[in-house]
C-alpha positions in Angstrom: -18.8 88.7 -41.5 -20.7 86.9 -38.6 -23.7 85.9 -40.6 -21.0 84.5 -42.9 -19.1 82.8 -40.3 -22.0 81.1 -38.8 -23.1 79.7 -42.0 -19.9 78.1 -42.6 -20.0 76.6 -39.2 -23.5 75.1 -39.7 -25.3 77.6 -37.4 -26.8 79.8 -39.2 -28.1 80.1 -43.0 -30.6 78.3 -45.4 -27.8 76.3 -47.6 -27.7 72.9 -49.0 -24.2 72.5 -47.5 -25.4 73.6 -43.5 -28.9 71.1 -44.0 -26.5 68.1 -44.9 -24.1 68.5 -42.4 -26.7 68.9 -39.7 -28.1 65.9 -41.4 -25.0 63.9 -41.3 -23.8 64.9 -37.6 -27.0 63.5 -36.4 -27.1 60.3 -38.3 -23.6 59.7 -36.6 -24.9 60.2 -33.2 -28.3 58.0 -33.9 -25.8 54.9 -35.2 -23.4 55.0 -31.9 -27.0 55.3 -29.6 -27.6 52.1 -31.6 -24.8 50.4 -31.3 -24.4 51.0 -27.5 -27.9 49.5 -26.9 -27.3 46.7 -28.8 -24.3 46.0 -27.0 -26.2 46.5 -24.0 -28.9 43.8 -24.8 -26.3 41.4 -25.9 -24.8 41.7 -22.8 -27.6 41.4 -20.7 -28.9 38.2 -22.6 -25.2 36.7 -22.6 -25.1 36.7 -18.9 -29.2 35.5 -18.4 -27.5 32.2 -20.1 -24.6 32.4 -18.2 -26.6 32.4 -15.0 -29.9 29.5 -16.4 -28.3 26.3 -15.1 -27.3 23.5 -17.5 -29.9 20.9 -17.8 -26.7 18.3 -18.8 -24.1 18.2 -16.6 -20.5 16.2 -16.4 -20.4 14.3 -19.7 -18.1 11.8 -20.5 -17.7 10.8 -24.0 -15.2 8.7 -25.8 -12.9 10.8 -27.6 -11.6 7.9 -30.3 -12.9 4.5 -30.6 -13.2 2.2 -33.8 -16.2 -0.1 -34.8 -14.6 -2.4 -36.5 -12.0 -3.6 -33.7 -13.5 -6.5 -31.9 -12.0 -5.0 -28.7 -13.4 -2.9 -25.1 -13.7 0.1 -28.0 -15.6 -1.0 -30.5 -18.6 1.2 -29.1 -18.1 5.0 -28.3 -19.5 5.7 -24.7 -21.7 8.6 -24.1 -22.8 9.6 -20.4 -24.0 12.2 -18.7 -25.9 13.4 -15.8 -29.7 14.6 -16.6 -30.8 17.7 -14.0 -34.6 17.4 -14.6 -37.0 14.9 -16.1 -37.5 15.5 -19.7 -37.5 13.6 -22.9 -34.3 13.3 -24.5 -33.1 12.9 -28.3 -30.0 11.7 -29.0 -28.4 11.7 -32.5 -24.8 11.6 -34.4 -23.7 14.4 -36.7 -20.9 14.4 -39.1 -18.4 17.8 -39.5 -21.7 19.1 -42.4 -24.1 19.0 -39.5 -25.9 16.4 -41.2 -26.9 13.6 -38.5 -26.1 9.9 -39.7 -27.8 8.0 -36.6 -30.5 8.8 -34.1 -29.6 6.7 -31.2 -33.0 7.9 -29.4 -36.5 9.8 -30.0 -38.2 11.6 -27.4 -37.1 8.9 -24.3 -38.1 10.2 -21.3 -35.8 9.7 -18.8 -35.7 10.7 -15.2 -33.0 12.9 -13.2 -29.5 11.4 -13.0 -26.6 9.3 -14.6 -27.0 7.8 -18.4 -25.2 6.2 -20.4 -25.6 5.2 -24.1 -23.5 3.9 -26.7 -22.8 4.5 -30.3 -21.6 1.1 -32.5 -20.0 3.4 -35.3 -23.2 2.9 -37.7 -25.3 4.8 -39.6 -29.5 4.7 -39.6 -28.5 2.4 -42.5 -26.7 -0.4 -40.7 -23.2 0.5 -42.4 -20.2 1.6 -40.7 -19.7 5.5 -41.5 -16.6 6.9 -42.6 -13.4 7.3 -41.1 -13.3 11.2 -39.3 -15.1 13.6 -36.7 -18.4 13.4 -35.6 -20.7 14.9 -33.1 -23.3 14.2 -30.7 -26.3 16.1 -29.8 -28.8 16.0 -27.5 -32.2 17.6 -27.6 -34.6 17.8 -24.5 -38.3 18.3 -25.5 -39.8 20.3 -22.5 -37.1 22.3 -22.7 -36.9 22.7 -26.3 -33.5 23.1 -26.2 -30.7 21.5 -28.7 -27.5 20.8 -27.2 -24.2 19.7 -29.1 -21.5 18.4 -26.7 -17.9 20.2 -27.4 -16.2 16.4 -27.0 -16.2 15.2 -30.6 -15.7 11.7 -31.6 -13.3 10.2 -33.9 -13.8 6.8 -36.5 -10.6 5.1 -36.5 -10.6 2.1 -38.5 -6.6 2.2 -39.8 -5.0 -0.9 -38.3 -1.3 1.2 -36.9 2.0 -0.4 -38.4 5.0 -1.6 -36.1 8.5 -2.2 -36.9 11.7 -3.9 -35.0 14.9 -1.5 -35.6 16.9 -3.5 -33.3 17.5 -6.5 -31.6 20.2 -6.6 -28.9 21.2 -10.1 -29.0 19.6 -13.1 -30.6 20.8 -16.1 -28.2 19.7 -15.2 -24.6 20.9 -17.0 -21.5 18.0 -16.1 -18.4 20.2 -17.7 -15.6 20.3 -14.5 -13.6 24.0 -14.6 -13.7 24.5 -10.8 -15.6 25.5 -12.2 -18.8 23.0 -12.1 -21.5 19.6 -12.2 -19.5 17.6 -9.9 -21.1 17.0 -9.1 -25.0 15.9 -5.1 -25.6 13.9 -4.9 -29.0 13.6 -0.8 -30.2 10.8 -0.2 -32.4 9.1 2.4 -34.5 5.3 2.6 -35.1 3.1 4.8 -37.9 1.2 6.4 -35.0 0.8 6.4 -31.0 0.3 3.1 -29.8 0.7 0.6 -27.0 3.6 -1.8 -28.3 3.1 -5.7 -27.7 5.9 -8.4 -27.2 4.4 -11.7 -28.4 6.5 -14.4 -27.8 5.2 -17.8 -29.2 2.0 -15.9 -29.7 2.0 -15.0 -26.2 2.1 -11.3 -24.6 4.9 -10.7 -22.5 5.7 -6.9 -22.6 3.4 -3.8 -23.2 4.4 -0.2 -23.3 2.5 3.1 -23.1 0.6 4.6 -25.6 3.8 6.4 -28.0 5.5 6.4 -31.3 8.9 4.3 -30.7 10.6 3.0 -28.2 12.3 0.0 -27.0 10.8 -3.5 -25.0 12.8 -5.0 -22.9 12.4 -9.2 -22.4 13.7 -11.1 -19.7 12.4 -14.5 -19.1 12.5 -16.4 -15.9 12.5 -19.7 -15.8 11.9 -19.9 -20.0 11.9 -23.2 -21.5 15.2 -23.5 -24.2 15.2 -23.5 -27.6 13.9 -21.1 -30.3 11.7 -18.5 -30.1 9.3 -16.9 -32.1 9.3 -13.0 -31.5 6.6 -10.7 -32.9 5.8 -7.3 -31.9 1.9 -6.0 -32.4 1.0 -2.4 -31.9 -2.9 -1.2 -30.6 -3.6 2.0 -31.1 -5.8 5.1 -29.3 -9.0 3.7 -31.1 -8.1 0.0 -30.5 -7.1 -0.9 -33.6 -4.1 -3.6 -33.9 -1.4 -4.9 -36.3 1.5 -7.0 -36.2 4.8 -6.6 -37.6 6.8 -9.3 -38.9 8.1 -12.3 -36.6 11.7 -12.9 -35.7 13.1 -15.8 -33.8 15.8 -15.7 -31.1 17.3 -18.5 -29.3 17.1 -19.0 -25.5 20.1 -21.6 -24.3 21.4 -22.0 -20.9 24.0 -24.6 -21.4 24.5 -26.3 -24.9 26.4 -29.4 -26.3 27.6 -29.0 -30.2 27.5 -31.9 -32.2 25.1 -33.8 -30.1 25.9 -37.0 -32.1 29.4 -37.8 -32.8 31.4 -41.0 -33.9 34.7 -41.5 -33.0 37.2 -44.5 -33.1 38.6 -45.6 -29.8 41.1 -43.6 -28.1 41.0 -40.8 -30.4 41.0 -37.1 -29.6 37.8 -35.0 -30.0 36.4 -31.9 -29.7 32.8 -30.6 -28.6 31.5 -27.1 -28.6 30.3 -25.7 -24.9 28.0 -22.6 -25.5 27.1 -21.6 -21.6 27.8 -18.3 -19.8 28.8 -20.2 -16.8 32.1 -19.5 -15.8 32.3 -23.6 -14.9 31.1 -26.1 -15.8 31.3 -30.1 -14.9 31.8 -33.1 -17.7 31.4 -36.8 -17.1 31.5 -39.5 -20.0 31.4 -43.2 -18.9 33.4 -43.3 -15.5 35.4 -40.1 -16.3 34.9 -36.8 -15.1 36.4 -33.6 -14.7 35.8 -29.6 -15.1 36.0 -26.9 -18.1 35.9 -23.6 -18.6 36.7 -22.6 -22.2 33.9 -23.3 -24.9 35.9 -26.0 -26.6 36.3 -29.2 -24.6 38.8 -31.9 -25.8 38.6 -35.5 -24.4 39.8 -38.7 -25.6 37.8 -41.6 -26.6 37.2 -44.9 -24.3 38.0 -48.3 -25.7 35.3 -50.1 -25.4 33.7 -49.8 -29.1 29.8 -48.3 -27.7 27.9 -45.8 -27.0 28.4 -43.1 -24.8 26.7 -40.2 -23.2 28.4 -37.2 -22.4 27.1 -34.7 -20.0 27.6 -31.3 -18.9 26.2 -30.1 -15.9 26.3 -25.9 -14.6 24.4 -24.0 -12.8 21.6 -26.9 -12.3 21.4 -27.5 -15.7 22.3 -30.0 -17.7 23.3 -30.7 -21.6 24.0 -34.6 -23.1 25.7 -35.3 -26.5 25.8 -39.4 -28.0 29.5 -40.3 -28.3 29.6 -43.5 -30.7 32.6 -45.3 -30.6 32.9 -47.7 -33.2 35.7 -49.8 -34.0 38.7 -49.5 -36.1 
């Protein structure tokens, strides 16, 4: 019974079944000796790297840029500081690994700061795709390749901008409260600084977002119609313009400014002002008003006449004609 017990344990006997498990129970043990050195020797090389210094160090690389902008980022900027003499290769790869530009070919450059730039083209001349690329560097003494983890993203889609609202469209910028300001809200296709051109001139610019709102108050503007147009530039420097609308800037405003009227007779002019007062004079007469609608009666004397409106240092002149009966 003990020879038997042994043999079924693996200890004893001449069987097929105790060869193959003493077979099997060593082949286990061999595989996890294996694995353990290999684990051992990965680890060991892992931190050798960890501890060889970096031949490139503090790069700066544009993350977004587009070639076809005419702007500050129409070339993507790559710098970085070289450790040791060497000679340097510098190329473009797309997401495939397949490198579209070789920017330089075994340079030799001394210790220190570069900087280089990419223009968005290919070894061909053309303009490459829209997407993600890479750039790598490889230093010949060292014969090492290195790929920067920064990619680089071709932009060349111009961003879309839109006005949702207008506050007002007749301003009044006499610093009196009423009316100063205009606030335009927009929405844009992407993140992008938001332009207020107002007779093709910037007067507003926002931070780099989706929507928001602009707010416009002139000093000092000139009266009259405007012509409003916001224009969006995005991360890459690409820029488009919405469509232009026109608001009206008035301080203090005569309507008619021509009218005829026989002599004596009653009329009626329109006073558009946010002046609380404001002062009239036609021909010798004068007076004050402060509604929007000012009645006065024609002179005699078939002429013509001016009247003016004066408030706030400003001053507004309609033609009264009085012709005779």
């Amino acid at each position: 019974m003990v020879a038997s017990y042994l043999v079924c344990k693996g200890w004893g006997g001449s069987g097929h079944y105790t060869r193959r498990a003493l077979l099997r129970r060593h082949l286990r043990t061999i595989l996890v000796l294996l694995i353990l050195a290999a684990t051992a020797v990965a680890f060991v090389v892992t931190e050798d790297l960890k501890l060889e210094p970096d031949p490139i160090a503090v790069p700066r690389i544009d993350r977004t840029f587009s070639p076809i902008c005419r702007c500050d980022q129409q070339t993507a900027r790559i710098a970085f500081r070289l450790k040791e003499r060497d000679r340097l290769t510098l190329t473009i790869a797309d997401t495939t690994g397949r490198e579209v530009r070789t920017l330089l070919r075994e340079a030799e450059f001394r210790p220190g700061r570069h900087r280089f730039g990419w223009d968005g083209r290919d070894d061909a001349g053309k303009v490459v795709p829209e997407g993600r690329y890479e750039a790598r560097v490889r230093l010949e003494k060292l014969g090492r390749v290195i790929t920067f983890a920064t990619g680089i993203r071709v932009d060349k889609t111009r961003p879309k901008i839109r006005a949702t609202h207008v506050s007002r469209r007749v301003i009044s910028p006499d610093a009196d409260g009423r009316g100063d300001a205009i606030t335009i809200l927009y929405q844009a296709s992407e993140p992008s600084h938001a332009l207020l051109l107002v007779n093709g001139k910037r007067r507003a610019l926002t931070r780099l977002r989706s929507q928001g709102a602009i707010r416009w108050a002139p000093k000092r503007f000139r009266a009259g119609l405007q012509r409003l147009q916001l224009a969006a530039v995005d991360a890459a420097g690409n820029r488009g313009a919405g469509k232009p609308f026109y608001v009206q800037v008035r301080y203090l405003q005569i309507s008619p400014t021509r009218l005829r009227v026989r002599p004596r007779r009653v009329f009626t002019v329109r006073i558009s002002t946010d002046f609380p007062r404001y002062t009239w004079r036609l021909g010798r007469r004068s007076g004050t008003g402060r509604a929007h609608r000012l009645e006065l009666r024609a002179l005699v004397t078939p002429r013509r006449y001016t009247l003016a409106i004066t408030a706030g240092g400003r001053r507004a002149t309609a033609s009264i004609l009085v012709r005779r009966r």
